[in-house]
KOLPABA-638312 format. One record per residue (C-alpha): residue number from 1; residue in one letter; x, y, z. Coordinates in Angstrom, 1 decimal. Layout:
! KOLPABA-638312
NUM  A  X  Y  Z
...
//
This chain:
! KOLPABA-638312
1  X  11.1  -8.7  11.2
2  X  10.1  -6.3  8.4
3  X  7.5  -4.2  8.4
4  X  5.9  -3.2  4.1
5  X  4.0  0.4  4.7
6  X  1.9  2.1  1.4
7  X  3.5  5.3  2.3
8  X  0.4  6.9  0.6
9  X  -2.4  5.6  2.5
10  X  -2.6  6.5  6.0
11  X  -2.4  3.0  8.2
12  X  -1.6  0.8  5.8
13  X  1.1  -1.9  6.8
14  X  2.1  -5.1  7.7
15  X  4.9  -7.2  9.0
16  X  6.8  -10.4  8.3
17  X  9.4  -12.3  8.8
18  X  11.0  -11.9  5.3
19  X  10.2  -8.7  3.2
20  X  8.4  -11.3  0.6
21  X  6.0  -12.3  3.5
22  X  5.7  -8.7  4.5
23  X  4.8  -7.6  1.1
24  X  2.4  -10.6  0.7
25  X  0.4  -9.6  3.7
26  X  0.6  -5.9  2.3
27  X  -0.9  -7.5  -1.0
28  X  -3.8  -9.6  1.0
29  X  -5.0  -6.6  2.8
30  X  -5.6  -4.8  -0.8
31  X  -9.3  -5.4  -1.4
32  X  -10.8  -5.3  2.2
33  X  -8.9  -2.0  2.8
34  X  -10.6  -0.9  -1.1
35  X  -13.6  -1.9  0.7
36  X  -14.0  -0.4  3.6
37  X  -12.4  2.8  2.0
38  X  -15.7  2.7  -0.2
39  X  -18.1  2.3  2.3
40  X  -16.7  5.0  4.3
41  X  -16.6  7.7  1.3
42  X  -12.8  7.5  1.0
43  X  -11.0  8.0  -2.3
44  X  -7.7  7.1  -3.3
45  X  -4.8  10.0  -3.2
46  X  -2.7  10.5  -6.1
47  X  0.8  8.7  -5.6
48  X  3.2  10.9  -4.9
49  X  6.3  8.9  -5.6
50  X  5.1  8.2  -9.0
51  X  2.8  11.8  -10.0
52  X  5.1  12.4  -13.1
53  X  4.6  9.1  -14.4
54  X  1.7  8.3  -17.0
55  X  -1.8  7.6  -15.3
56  X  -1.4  3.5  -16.1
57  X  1.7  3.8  -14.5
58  X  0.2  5.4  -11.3
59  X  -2.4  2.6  -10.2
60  X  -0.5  1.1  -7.3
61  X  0.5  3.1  -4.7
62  X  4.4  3.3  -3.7
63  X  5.4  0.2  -1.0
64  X  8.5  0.0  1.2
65  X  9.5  -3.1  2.8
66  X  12.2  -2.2  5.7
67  X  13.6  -4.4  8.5
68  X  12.3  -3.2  11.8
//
């Protein structure tokens, strides 16, 4: 089992049998999370694994994928 967690944004993670799966079901999860973080007034923190890099660099916030 592995377990992919956006270390940036709190309660964001899923799991999987392989780390492609886990990160798949990370990357399904995108736009409903976007959307209820809009509707609730939520914005999106700055990524602090990647703050010193250019803004188009910065889009996507940092994912682990580690076995559980």
């Amino acid at each position: 089992m592995y377990i992919a967690d956006v270390r940036d944004l709190r309660y964001w993670s899923a799991h999987g049998e392989m780390p492609e799966e886990a990160l798949r079901e990370i990357l399904i999860a995108w736009e409903p999370w976007l959307k209820v973080a809009h509707e609730d007034g939520l914005s999106l923190p700055d990524p602090s694994a990647f703050g010193a890099l250019p803004a188009p660099a910065r889009k996507a916030a940092p994912i682990t994928v580690d076995a559980a």
